[in-house]
Every structure is written in C-alpha cells, then in structure tokens.
C-alpha positions as CSV (number, residue, x, y, z in Angstrom):
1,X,-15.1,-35.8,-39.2
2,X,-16.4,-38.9,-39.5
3,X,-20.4,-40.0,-38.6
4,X,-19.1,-43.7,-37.5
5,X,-16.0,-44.5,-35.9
6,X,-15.4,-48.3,-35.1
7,X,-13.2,-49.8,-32.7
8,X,-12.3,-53.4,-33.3
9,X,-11.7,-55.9,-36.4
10,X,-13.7,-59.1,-35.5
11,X,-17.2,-60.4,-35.9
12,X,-18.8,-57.3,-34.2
13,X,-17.1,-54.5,-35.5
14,X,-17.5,-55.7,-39.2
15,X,-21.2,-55.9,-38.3
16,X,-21.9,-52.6,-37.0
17,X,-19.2,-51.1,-39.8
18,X,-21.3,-52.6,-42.6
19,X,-25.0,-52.2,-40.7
20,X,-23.8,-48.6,-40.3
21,X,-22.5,-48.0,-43.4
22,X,-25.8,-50.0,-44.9
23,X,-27.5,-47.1,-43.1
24,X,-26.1,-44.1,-44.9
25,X,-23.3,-42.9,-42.8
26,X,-19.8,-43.0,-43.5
27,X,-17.5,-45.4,-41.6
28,X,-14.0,-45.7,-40.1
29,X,-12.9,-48.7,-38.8
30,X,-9.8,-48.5,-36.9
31,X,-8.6,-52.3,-36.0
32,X,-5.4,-52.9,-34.2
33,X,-4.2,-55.9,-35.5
34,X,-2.2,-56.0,-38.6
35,X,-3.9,-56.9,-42.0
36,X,-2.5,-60.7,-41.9
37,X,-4.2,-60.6,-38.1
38,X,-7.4,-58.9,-39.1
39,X,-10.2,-60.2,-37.7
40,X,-9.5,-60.8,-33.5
41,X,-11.1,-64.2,-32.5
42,X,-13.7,-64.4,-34.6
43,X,-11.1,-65.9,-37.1
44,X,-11.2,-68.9,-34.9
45,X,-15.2,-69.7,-34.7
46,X,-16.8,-72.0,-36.8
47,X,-20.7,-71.7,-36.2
48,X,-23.1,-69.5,-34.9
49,X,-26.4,-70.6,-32.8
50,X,-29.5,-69.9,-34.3
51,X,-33.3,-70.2,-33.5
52,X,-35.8,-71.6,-36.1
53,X,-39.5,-73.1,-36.2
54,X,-39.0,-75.3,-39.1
55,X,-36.2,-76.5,-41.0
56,X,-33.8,-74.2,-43.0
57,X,-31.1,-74.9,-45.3
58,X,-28.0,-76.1,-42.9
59,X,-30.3,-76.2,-40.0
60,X,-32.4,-79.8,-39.1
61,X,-35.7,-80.1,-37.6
62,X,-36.3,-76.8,-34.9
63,X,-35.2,-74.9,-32.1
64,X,-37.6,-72.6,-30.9
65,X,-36.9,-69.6,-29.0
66,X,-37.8,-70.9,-25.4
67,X,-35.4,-73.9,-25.9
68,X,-33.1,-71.6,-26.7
69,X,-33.6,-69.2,-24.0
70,X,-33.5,-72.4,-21.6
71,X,-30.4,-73.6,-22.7
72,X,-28.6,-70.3,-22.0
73,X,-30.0,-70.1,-19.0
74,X,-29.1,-73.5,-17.7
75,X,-25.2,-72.7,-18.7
76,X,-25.5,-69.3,-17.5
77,X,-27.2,-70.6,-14.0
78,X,-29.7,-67.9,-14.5
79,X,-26.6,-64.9,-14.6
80,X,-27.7,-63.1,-17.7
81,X,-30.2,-60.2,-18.7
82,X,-33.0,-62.2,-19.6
83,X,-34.5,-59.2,-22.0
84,X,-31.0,-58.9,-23.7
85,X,-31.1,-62.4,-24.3
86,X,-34.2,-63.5,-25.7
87,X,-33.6,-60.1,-28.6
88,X,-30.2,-61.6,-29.3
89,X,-32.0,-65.3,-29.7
90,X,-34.4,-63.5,-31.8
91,X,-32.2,-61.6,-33.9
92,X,-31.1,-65.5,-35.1
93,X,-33.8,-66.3,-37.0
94,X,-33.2,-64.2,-39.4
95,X,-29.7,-62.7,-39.3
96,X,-28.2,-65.6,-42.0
97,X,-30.2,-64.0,-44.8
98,X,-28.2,-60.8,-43.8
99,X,-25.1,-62.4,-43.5
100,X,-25.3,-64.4,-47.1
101,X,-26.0,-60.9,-48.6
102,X,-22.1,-59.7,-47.3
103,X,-20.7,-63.4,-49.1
104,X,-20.7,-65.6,-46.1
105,X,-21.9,-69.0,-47.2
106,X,-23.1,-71.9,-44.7
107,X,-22.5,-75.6,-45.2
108,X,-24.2,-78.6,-43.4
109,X,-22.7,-79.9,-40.1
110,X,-19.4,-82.1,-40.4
111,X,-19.2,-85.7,-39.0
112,X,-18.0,-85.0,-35.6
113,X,-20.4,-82.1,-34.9
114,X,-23.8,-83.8,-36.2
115,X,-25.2,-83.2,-32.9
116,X,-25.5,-79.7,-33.6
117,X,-26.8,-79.4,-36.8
118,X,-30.1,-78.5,-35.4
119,X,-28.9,-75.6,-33.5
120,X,-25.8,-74.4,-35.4
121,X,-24.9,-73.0,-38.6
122,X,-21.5,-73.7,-39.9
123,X,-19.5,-71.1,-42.0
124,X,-18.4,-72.6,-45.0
125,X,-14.2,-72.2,-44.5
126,X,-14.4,-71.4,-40.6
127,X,-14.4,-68.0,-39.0
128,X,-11.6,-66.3,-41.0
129,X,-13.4,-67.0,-44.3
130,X,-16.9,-65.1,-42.8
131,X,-14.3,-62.3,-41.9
132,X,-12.8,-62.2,-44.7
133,X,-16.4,-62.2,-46.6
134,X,-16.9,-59.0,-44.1
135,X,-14.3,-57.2,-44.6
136,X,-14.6,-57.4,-48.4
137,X,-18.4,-56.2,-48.0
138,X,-16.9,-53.4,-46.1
139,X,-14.6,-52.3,-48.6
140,X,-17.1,-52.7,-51.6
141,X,-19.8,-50.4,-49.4
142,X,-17.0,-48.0,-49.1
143,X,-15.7,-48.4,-45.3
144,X,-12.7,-47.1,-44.5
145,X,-10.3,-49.4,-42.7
146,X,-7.0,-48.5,-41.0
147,X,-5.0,-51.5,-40.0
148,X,-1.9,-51.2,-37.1
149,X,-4.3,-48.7,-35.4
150,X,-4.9,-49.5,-31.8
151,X,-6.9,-46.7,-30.0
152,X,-5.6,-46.1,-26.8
153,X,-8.3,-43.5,-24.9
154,X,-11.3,-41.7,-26.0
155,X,-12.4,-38.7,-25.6
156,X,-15.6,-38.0,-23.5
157,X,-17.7,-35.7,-22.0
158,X,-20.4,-36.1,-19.6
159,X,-20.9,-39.4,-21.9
160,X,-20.9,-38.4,-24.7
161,X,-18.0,-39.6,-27.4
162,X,-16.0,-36.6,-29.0
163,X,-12.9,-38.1,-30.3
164,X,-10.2,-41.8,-30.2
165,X,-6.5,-41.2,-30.2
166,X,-4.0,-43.6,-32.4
167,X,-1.4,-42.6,-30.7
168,X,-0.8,-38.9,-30.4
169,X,-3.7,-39.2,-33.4
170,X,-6.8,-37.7,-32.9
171,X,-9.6,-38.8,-35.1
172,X,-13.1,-37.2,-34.8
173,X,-16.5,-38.8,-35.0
174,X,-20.2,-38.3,-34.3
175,X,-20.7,-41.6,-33.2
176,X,-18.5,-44.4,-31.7
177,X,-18.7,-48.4,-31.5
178,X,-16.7,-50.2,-29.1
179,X,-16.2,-53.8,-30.1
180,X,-12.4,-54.1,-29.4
181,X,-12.8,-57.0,-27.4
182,X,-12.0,-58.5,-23.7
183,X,-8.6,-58.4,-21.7
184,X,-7.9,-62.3,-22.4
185,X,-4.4,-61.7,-23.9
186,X,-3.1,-59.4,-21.1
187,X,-1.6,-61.6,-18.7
188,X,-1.2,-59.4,-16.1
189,X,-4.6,-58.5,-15.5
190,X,-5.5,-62.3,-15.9
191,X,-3.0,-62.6,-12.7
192,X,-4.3,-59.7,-10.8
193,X,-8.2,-61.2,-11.7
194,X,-7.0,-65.0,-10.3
195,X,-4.6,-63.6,-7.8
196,X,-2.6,-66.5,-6.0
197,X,-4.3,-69.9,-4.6
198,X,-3.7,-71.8,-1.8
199,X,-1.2,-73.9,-3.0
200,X,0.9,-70.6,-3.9
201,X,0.5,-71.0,-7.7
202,X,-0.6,-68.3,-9.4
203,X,-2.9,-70.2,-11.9
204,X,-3.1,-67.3,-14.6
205,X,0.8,-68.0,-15.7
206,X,-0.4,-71.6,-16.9
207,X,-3.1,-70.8,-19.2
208,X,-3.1,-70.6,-22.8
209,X,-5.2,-67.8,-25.1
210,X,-6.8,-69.6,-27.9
211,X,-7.7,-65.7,-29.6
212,X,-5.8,-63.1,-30.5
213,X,-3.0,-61.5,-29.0
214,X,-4.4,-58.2,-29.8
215,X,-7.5,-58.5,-27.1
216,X,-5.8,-56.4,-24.2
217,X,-8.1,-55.0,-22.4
218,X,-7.2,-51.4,-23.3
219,X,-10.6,-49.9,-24.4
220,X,-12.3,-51.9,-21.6
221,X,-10.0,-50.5,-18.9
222,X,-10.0,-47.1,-20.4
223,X,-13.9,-47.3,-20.1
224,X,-13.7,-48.5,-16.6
225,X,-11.3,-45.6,-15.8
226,X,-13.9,-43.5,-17.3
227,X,-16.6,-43.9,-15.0
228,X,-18.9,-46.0,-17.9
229,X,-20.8,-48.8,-15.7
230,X,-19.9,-52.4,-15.6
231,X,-21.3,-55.9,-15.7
232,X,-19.7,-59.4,-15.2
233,X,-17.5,-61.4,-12.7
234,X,-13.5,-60.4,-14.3
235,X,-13.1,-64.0,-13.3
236,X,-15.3,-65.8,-15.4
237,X,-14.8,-66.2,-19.1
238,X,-15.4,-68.5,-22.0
239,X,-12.9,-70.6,-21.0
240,X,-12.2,-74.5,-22.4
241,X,-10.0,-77.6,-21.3
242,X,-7.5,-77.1,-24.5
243,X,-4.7,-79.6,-25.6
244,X,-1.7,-78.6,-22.8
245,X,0.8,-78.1,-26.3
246,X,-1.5,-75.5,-27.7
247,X,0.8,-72.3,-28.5
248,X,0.2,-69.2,-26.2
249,X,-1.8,-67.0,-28.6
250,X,-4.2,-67.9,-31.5
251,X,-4.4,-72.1,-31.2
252,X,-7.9,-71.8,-32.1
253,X,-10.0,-74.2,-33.2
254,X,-7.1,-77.2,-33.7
255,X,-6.4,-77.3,-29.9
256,X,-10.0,-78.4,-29.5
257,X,-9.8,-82.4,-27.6
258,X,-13.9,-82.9,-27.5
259,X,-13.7,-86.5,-25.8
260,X,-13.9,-85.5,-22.4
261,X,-17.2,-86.6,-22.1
262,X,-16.9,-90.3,-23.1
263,X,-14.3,-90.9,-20.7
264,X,-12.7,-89.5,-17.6
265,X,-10.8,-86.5,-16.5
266,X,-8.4,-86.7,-14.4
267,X,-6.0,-84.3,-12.3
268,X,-2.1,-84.6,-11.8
269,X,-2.6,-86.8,-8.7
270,X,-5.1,-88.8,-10.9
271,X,-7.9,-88.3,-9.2
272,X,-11.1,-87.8,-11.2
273,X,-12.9,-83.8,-10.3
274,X,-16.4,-83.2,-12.4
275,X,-18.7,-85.0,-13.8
276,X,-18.0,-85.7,-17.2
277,X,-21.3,-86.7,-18.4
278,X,-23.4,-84.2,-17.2
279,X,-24.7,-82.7,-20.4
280,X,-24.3,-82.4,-23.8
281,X,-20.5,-81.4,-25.0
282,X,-21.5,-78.0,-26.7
283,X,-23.7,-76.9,-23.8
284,X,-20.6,-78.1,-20.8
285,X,-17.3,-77.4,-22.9
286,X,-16.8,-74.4,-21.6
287,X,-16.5,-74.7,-18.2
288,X,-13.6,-77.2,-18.7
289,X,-11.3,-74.6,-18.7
290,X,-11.9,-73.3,-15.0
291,X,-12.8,-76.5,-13.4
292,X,-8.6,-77.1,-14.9
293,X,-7.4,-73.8,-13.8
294,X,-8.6,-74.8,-10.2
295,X,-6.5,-78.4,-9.7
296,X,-2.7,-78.3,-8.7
297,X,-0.8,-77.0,-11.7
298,X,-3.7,-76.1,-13.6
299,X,-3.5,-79.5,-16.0
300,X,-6.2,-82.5,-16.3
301,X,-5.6,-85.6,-18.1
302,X,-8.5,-87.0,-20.0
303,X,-8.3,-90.7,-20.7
304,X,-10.2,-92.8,-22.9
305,X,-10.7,-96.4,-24.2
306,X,-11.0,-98.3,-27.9
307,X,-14.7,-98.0,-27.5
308,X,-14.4,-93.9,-28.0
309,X,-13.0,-93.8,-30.7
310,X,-15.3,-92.4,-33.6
311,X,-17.8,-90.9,-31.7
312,X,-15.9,-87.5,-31.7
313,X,-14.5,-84.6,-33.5
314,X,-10.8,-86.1,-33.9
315,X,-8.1,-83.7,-32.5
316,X,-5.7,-82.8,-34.3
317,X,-2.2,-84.1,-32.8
318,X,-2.6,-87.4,-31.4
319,X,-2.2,-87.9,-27.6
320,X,-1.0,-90.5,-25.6
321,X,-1.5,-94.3,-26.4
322,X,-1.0,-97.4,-24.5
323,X,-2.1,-101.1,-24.5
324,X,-2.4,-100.5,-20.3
325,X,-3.7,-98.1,-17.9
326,X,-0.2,-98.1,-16.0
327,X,1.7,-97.9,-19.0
328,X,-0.5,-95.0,-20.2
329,X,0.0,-93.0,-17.0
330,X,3.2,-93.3,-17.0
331,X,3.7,-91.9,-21.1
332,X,1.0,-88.9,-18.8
333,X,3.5,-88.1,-16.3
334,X,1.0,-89.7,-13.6
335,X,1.5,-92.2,-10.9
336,X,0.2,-95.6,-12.4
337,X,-1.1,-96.9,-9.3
338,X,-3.5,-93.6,-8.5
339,X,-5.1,-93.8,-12.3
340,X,-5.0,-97.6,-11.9
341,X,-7.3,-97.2,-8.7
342,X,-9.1,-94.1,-10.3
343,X,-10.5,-96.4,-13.3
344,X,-11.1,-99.6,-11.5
345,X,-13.6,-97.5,-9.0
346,X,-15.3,-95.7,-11.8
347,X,-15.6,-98.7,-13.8
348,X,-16.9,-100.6,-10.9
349,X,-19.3,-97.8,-10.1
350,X,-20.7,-97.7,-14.1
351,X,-24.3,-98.8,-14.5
352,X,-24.5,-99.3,-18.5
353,X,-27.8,-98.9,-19.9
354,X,-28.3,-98.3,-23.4
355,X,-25.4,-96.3,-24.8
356,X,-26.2,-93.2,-27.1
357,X,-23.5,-90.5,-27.2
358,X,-26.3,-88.2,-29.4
359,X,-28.4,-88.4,-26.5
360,X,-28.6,-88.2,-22.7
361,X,-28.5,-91.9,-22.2
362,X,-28.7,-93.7,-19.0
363,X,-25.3,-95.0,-18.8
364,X,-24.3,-93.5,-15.5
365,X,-22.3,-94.5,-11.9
366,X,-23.3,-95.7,-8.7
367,X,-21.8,-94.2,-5.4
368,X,-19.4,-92.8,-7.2
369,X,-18.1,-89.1,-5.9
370,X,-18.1,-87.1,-8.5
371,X,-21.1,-89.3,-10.4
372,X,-21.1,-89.2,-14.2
373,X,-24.6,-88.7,-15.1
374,X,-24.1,-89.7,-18.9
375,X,-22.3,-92.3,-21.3
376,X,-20.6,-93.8,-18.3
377,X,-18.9,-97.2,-20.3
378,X,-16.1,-99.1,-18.5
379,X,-12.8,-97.8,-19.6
380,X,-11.3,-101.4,-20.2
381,X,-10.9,-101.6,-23.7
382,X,-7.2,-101.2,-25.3
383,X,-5.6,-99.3,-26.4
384,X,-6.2,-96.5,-24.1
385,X,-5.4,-92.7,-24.9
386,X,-4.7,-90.0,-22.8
387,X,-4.9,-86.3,-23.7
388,X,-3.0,-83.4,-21.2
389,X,-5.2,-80.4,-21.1
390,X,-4.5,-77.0,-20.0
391,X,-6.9,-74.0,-19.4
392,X,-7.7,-71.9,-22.7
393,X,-8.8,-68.7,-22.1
394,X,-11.3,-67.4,-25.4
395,X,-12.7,-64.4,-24.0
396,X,-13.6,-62.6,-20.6
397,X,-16.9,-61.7,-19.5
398,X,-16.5,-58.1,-17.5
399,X,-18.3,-55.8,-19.9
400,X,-19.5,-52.5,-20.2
401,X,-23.2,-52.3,-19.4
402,X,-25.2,-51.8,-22.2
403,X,-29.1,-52.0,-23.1
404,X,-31.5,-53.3,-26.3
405,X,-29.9,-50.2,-28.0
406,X,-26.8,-50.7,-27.5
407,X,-26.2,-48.4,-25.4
408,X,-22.8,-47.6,-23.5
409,X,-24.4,-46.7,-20.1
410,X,-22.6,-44.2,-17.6
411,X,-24.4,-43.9,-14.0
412,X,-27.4,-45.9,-15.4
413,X,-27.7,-43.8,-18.0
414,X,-27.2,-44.3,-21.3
415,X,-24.6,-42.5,-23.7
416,X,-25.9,-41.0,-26.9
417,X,-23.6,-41.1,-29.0
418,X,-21.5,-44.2,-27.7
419,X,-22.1,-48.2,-28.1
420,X,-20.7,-51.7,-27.5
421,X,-20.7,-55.2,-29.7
422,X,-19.0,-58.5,-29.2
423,X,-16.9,-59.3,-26.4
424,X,-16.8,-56.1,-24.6
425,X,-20.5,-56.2,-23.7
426,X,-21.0,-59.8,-23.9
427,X,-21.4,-59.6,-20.0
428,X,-24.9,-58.4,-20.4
429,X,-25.7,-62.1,-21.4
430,X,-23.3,-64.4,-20.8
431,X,-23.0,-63.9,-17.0
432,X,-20.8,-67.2,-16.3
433,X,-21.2,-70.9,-19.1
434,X,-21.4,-71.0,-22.5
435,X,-23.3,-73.0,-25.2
436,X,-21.9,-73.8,-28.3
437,X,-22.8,-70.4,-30.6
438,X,-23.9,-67.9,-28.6
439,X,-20.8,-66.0,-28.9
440,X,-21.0,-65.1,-32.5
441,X,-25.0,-64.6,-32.2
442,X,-24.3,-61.9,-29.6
443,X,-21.4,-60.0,-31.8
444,X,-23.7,-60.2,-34.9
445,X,-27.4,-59.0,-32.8
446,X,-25.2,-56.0,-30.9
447,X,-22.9,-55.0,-33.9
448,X,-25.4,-54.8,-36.5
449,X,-27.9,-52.9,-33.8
450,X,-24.6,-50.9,-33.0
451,X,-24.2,-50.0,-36.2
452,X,-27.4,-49.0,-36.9
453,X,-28.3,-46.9,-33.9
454,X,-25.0,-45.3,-34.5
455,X,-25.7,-43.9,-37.8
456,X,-29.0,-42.8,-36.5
457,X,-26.9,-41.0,-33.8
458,X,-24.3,-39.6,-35.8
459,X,-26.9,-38.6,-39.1
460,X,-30.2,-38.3,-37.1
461,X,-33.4,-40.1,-38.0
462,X,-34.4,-37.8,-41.2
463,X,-30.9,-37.4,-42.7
464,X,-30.4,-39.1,-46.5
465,X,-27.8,-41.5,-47.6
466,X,-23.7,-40.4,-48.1
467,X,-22.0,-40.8,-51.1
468,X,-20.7,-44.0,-51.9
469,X,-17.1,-43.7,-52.1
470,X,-14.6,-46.4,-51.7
471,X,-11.8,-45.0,-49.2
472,X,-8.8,-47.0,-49.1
C-alpha cells in the first residue's frame, strides 16, 4: 500500500508528488497520458504570476498582495473565494525558491511580453521544460510514476479514499490527490454544458482545445457521481480567441494572436461586439474565447493596420494581408462593404490622445456602441491584416470544493484522507476571467499544500521519514 497516491501528470500533481514525497511519505503517481504526453497542459504555460514588495531576479519593481488580489477580483467580477485567494497570492512570494530547488530556471520577460515582467515569471524553455524539471525531481526523490494509467473510479467510503482502479487494477493508498484536471477535451460534455443556441448551432462543435487531449473529465464526473460537493459555472472556463487553424488538441502557446487590443474585432457579418480596449491584454485575454463562441458560427475576425505592427507578441503563422479594407475582407471571407462601414464608424468615432500601448492611454471612441476605452488609433494605415479566430477552450472551471487544506469536501465537510490541485479545484478561485498567471500559481499553492497535508494524512503528524528508494 502506498501513503500517497497521485492522480494527474501536470503542474499540480508533480507538486504535491514531490511536496509529499519531500515530506517523508512514499509516492505513486499514476498519469494518464503517455510518457511523450506527460505533463497535461501545464506543457503549454509559460509564466506564473507572482506577488513581491521589492524587486527580484526576473521580476521588476512590485506587486503587492492587494494589487494582486484586486486584479483577480476585477477579472473574476468578485466570483472567487476571497480567503482561498489571497493564500494562493501569498504562497507566490516565495514558491520560486522552491521551484529552483526541483531545476526550474526563470528568465527575464521576452520583447512582446515586457508588460508583464513586473507580475510574471517566465520559465526558461516554456511549460514542458518546468515539467520536465518536475518530473526529473520526482524521479531523483524516489516517486514512483506509472505512465498509460488513467484511473477510472475510486474507491470511497463515507469520504474517505480507500483505493483507484487502472482498469480492473486496484491500487491501495492512505492518502489520495486529485489533480487530473477539467473536462475541456470531452466534447460531449462541452455540448451538453453549451447545449444548442438560438440560431440552432450547437457552439461546442466549433471550438478548439489548446491542452491536452487527456483532460476528460473522468475523475471530476466520478467525483460528482460520488456525492463530493461542487463549485463553478460548467460553462465558464479559461477560454481565449485562438487562431481559427489551430489543431483540435494541444495548439498551445503558438495559436496565441495577442493584437486584438490595438485594433478591432469583428464577427462574420462584420460587425464589431466588445470592447477591445478595455484593459490590459493579460488581464482581458481570456474572455475572448466566449465573447467568440457567442457570435454566429463561433468565429471573429481581428483586423489591424501598419501602425500595430511591433507592439505585440508576433503570431506565429501569418494572417491575412491587404493594401485595402475591401480587399482584406474579402481574403476574410467577409462582405467588404459591412467591414468597410464597420472601420469608417470606428475610425470616425476614435478620439486619439496620447498613444501608449504599455499603459491605459486615453485613446478612446466617441458615441461609438460598443466604445473602446483604450488605444483606439484609426485603422487607415496599409497594409491591413486580418486574423480569423476561433474559441480555445484551456480549461473548465466546475471544481470540486475544496478549503485552505485542500480538502475534498463531501456535504460541507471535509474528507480526510482526500484532496484536490490544479484544474479540478481551480473553481474555488477562478469563478469566471482570468489574468495572465494565476493558473499555474493555483496548481503550485494547492499541489504543494496537497501534497503535504497528504503525507500528514497518510503518515500522521509524528511519523519519521521513508526510505529513499528510487522506484522505477
């Protein structure tokens, strides 16, 4: 039997495998994902969002807990546990020192991403190189780690974990972490969750998962079957506008187009829908997604001119390019005359101050519906692009409800033996928005107090450290 039994590969599992591990027990990780998959969408981040007083290494100037807590709460529109929050905010200050001692390494921000490089700290090599780091810690600490394993039910009593089956497998532990993730690859769910509009679409069949294939929903539905409580709208989700020839599964990072805010968007009747400019990209690009998945088709267009150019992260495949606005709807599949009309009244409307794209400037419209509150410049100078933009799901925010402790709760209540990380109780803060970050902050805060209250649980408070073996 083992103390520590750990469902999930990514960010949050590896956390609470090492933190656990770290604490004396020993640890099985069972991950359902092949080894060349490892790592669920954590594989695809890039940074992680971290308080600070004073300056440190990567990170510029500060960012103080109560901004922090302000921004969340601004993208969240006040849907998150506010406790719950502010100890995963905290948790940042310190948690890089932990993570350089498993091999992840930091760098500065890039060109492209400077205004973050107050608030975020960037892996050096991207998500799969901090999970690869992980998962070599893991190994060295002597975590065992079972690849092709997905667990398909647990067993419980009165909530209390017993036992995961692999299969007709069942594997024994004194203490269970859940971090296997949300249900944003199983696309039937996603249809059930976003049923059928008025239009008769049935907006779930056009979207695009920029994670894992792997994230299915099993353990979450098994949980839900189970009687554990629940948190979050199944609906909402961390969810961004993402280049419309992204692949289904794992586009990740690459199928990123950050220029939405310098220009317009647009839907497929040309017609603008949100305000662009009304914050900062990091803080607004994760509602994208859904403001897409609710126009006809569930596709926007974003167009910009010459004078954009620079002032963002680059995608990576070009879009559309023109030397007119008709002739650049047209190459977008648009009627020219609607995005002709569409530009001429925003560009009419745009009241240009002083223009600062690191700031919020006071380039904005004039009795314009929907106003753009920001870095509103005339689109008029050629050539123009033009990006098509479907919705990518990243993950789903219906969670299990847990506490400071980690706790998988069943009838308020919770389990002793049982906890959550990462996605699967990421509900508990992120009740609808995102800001650039917070998504790793919460799978490393959760795993590595996971991990750690699950040793307690499976060892007790008084128990010594296990041998140090290296299982395969």
């Amino acid at each position: 039997m083992w103390d520590v039994v750990v469902v999930g590969g990514g960010n949050a599992a590896l956390c609470a495998a090492i933190s656990a591990r770290e604490a004396g027990a020993s640890v099985l990780m069972l991950e359902a994902a092949p080894k060349e998959w490892r790592g669920g969408n954590s594989q695809h981040t890039r940074n992680i969002r971290c308080m600070h007083d004073a300056p440190q290494d990567v990170l510029l100037e500060s960012y103080p807990e109560e901004e922090y807590w302000q921004d969340l709460f601004k993208v969240t529109g006040g849907q998150t546990d506010e406790a719950l929050a502010r100890m995963v905010i905290r948790s940042t200050a310190d948690c890089r020192d932990w993570m350089r001692r498993q091999g992840v390494r930091f760098q500065p921000s890039l060109s492209g991403t400077l205004h973050l490089s107050r608030t975020n700290a960037f892996f050096m090599g991207g998500g799969k190189a901090l999970v690869n780091a992980y998962y070599r810690s893991a190994r060295a600490l002597g975590v065992a780690i079972r690849y092709d394993a997905p667990v398909t039910s647990l067993d419980i009593d009165d909530g209390r974990f017993l036992a995961a089956r692999v299969g007709s497998e069942r594997i024994e532990g004194q203490a269970c972490v859940l971090a296997a993730g949300g249900f944003e690859s199983n696309r039937q769910w996603l249809r059930e969750v976003w049923g059928c509009n008025e239009r008769g679409e049935w907006p779930a069949d056009n979207f695009l998962i920029r994670g894992t294939r792997f994230n299915q929903g099993v353990m979450l539905k098994f949980m839900q079957d189970a009687g554990a409580d629940m948190i979050g709208d199944p609906s909402q989700s961390h969810c961004v506008a993402i280049d419309a020839r992204a692949p289904l599964y794992d586009g990740g990072i690459c199928t990123r187009v950050d220029c939405v805010s310098l220009g317009i968007m647009v839907n497929r009747n040309g017609q603008r829908f949100y305000d662009e400019g009304e914050d900062f990209w990091p803080k607004r690009y994760a509602i994208w997604g859904r403001l897409v998945a609710m126009q006809p088709d569930q596709i926007g267009y974003s167009v910009i001119d010459a004078k954009a150019l620079g002032r963002f992260m680059p995608p990576v495949f070009p879009g559309e390019k023109a030397d007119t606005v008709a002739e650049l709807a047209s190459k977008l599949g648009l009627e020219p005359a609607a995005l002709v009309r569409t530009i001429a009244a925003y560009n009419a409307a745009c009241r240009v101050g002083r223009f600062d794209h690191t700031a919020l400037d006071d380039c904005h419209t004039e009795g314009l519906t929907p106003a753009k509150s920001h870095w509103a410049m005339p689109i008029d100078e050629p050539p123009f692009h033009g990006f098509a933009l479907r919705p990518g799901i990243t993950f789903t925010y219906l969670s299990l409800k847990s506490d400071a402790r980690a706790r998988v709760h069943f009838g308020g209540r919770g389990s002793p033996n049982l906890f959550g990380a990462g996605e699967i109780i990421s509900g508990n803060v992120l009740g609808k928005g995102y800001t650039g970050g917070i998504g790793m902050a919460i799978g490393t805060a959760f795993g590595r107090i996971a991990g750690m209250e699950a040793a307690r649980s499976a060892r007790g408070p008084q128990a010594g450290p296990v041998s140090s073996s290296r299982e395969p």
